[in-house]
C-alpha positions, 0 to 999 in steps of 0.5 A: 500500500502506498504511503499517505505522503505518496498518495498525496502526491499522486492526487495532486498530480493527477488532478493537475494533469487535468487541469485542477489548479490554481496557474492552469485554470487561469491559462485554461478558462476558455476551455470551461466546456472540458472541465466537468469530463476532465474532472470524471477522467481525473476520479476514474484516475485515481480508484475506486474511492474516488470513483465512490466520492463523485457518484456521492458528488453527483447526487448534490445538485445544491453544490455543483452546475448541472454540466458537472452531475451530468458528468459524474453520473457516468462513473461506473465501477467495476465491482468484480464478484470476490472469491468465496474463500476470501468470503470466509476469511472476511466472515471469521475475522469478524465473528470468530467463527467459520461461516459453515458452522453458523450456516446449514448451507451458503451458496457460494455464488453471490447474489449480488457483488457491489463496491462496498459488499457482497450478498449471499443466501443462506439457510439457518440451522433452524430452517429459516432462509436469510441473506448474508452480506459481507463487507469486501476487504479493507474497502474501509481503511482504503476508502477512508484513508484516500479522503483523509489525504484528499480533504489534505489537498484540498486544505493545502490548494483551495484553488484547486476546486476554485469556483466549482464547488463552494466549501469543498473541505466541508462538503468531504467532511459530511461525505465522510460521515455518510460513508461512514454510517453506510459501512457500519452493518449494525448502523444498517440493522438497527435502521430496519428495526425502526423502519419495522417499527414505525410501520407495524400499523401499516399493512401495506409496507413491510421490510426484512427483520434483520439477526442482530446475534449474527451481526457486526459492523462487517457482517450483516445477516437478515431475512430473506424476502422473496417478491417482484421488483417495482421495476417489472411492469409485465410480471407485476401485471401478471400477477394480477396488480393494479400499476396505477394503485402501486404508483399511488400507494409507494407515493403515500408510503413515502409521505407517511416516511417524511411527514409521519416518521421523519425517517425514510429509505433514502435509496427507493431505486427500483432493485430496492422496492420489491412487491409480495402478496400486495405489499410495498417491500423495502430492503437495502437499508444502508441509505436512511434520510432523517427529518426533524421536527424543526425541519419538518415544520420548515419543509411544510412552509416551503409546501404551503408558500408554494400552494399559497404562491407567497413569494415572501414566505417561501424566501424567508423560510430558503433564507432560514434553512440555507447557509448563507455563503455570500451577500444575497441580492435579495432583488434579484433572489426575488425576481428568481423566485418570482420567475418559478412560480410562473413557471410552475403555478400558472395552471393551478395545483396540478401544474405544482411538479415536486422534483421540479421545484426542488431542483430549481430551487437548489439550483437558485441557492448555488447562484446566490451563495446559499447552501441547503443543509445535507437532510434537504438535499438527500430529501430532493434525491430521494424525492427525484427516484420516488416520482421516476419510479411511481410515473414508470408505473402511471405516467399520467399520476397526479402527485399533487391529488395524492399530497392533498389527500393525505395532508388532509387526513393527517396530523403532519401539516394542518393543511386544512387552514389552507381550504377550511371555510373559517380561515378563509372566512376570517381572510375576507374579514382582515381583507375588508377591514384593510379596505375601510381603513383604506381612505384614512390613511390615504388621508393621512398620507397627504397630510404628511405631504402637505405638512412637509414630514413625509419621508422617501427612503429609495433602494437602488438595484446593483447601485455598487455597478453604477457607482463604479460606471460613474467613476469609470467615465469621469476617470475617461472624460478626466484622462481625455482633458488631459490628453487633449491637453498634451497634445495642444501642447505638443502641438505649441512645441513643434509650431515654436521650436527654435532649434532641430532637437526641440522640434523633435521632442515635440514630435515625439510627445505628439506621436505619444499622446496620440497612441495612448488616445487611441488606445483610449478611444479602443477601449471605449469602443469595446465597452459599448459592445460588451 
């Protein structure tokens, strides 16, 4: 194995080679266009963990532009089966005792092989069937070491990721955690038990019970759950199923996840989602998202500014939740917002599209400095693969019919203060009182004017620009006085020279002072253009 300082090296010099640097971004900002491929070749480059940290990267639509996920979408790795030997080695390690004797049978071809660990069936001594998923060697300390040294290097150059991604160094640390957290089998086993937990009540969603006196950090063993994927349309019809009453029932599990729980499977692809006997499987609890009720009761402003199409709302509670990297315009986030709800919410409550909206509200944070915290943008993800699954099943479903059928019946979101007669009574009557307290204050309004005391406090949009178009044309009109000047003078010397060499002094100040006022007059010209 390579030294870190070694390892440091080589990450510093392949991401130079591809142009991720301080002195050969400033030779190479014409080239812009190549930058996001250059950076997938540069973490194809370098391993396996990196290939792992852009897969992770491109899942964060808050922190890089569209062109760069688009990219890092296309990491693939190639995650050879490990041998079954190897297996056992791996298991006895960890538990302190031979797979065979924990196992009335195992079989040795794995059910599926992935970058982090393998799956294999099983049967236990006492007839039941499981699945036995054990972490590939060392994936850990390699993993975890590369983005130690790379959270170094990026500590050491900060130019090195210079205007792509806004804290770099933070962004690793919470990476970090993540992996962390998916590599720990006890972490995993314990999410399913409060998976379980929380939907005992629930008939239609189900999940593996997991053997805790059988796991370990690096061994996890759980039932075996037999059903067809939600991605086979054709077998699921059959068996008889209702593709449009699936779609509707995943849509809801997952609001009961979000809205009831503040805990939600976080990797809902379709491998993941299995159906049985007319019930919602989930398995693969390596990926849970968690909500709190502080975050939850913000999640539910977003929604109501949104039905309420109350811009003010919806900015303040974006500026609640985000970090808040630089001086916000506020004009121009306004204008933005302003622009997506005429985008989306022109035609009504069916025009409101979820996913869509996210997006382009993580993609306004990035423009204006501000960065959503990690729950919102794995809550967007999540959100993103629950309506590609569910509009694979029914493309003509109507999210926001099912929104509104359980913000109504549920506790969550007091979605009713938006249609209950009362409030939209009590509405009408601060309406109408405003309006006969209307024509007093008009009257006061011209009674400061009249009297002299009204004040006028104007705000100026992108005032800093004018102020520097100002001073940049008064320098322009100053330096043309004094060009004409020195020409006006050159011109006396040539006309009044009594000798050779003063005549060509005078000359020489002449041919100057004309160069340096074309040059002038250039620059102005290029100016107006741009």
């Amino acid at each position: 194995m390579q030294t870190d300082s070694k390892r440091f090296r080589e990450i510093v010099s392949i991401l130079g080679a591809y142009g991720f640097g301080e002195i050969r971004y400033r030779f190479k900002k014409n080239e812009e266009s190549d930058r996001p491929k250059a950076l997938r070749q540069a973490f194809e480059e370098l391993g396996p963990s990196f290939i792992k940290i852009g897969q992770i990267l491109s899942t964060r639509s808050d922190l890089l532009p569209i062109e760069y996920l688009i990219e890092l979408e296309k990491l693939q790795e190639d995650t050879l089966p490990i041998p079954f030997d190897i297996i056992q080695q791996e298991y006895f390690e960890s538990v302190g005792s031979a797979i065979e004797s924990d196992f009335a049978s195992i079989n040795e071809q794995p059910l599926a092989s992935a970058s982090i660990a393998q799956v294999h069936r099983a049967q236990l001594h006492t007839g039941e069937q499981v699945v036995v998923k054990v972490q590939r060697p060392e994936i850990e300390d390699q993993l975890i070491r590369d983005l130690n040294i790379f959270i170094r290097v990026v500590e050491a150059i900060p130019s090195i990721f210079m205007d792509i991604i806004i804290n770099p160094v933070e962004i690793l640390k919470d990476i970090k955690v993540q992996i962390l957290e998916e590599m720990d089998f006890l972490n995993e086993a314990h999410n399913m038990l409060l998976f379980a937990e929380n939907h005992k009540q629930r008939t239609t969603i189900i999940n593996p019970i997991p053997y805790l006196n059988l796991s370990t950090r690096k061994i996890l063993v759980q039932e075996y759950v037999e059903g067809v994927s939600i991605g086979r349309h054709f077998a699921l019809k059959e068996e008889g199923y209702d593709l449009n009453d699936l779609a509707s029932k995943f849509v809801l599990s997952y609001l009961y996840q979000v809205f009831d729980d503040g805990f939600y499977h976080a990797d809902p692809h379709a491998g993941n989602i299995l159906i049985r006997d007319g019930k919602i499987v989930f398995i693969d609890f390596g990926a849970m998202g968690r909500i709190s009720p502080g975050q939850k009761q913000l999640l539910i402003q977003i929604l109501t500014s949104l039905v309420e199409k109350d811009i003010d709302g919806l900015v303040n509670v974006l500026l609640q939740i985000c970090k808040i990297n630089k001086t916000v315009d506020k004009v121009v986030l306004y204008r933005d917002i302003e622009s997506l709800f005429n985008r989306y919410l022109t035609t009504g409550m069916e025009a409101l599209e979820i996913d869509d909206i996210f997006q382009d509200l993580l993609k306004f944070g990035h423009k204006h400095g501000l960065t959503f915290p990690s729950e919102y943008i794995l809550l967007e993800k999540t959100i993103a693969m629950v309506q590609g699954v569910a509009q694979s099943l029914d493309p003509h479903l109507d999210f926001m019919a099912i929104f509104q059928s359980f913000f109504l019946s549920s506790s969550s979101l007091a979605w009713e203060k938006i249609l209950d007669p009362n409030a939209l009574a009590r509405e009408v009557f601060r309406t109408l009182n405003s309006t006969r307290r209307m024509p007093n204050k008009i009257e006061s309004l011209m009674d400061n004017i009249n009297n002299g005391r009204l004040n006028v406090r104007l705000t100026f949009e992108n005032i800093d620009e004018r102020i520097r178009d100002i001073n940049s044309m008064i320098n322009r009109i100053i330096f043309g006085v004094i060009l004409s000047a020195l020409i006006l003078a050159s011109t006396l010397i040539i006309t009044s020279a009594q000798t050779y060499y003063a005549e060509l002094l005078g000359i020489f100040f002449f041919i100057i002072t004309g160069m340096i006022g074309l040059i002038l007059l250039i620059s102005m010209l290029r100016a107006r253009r741009k």
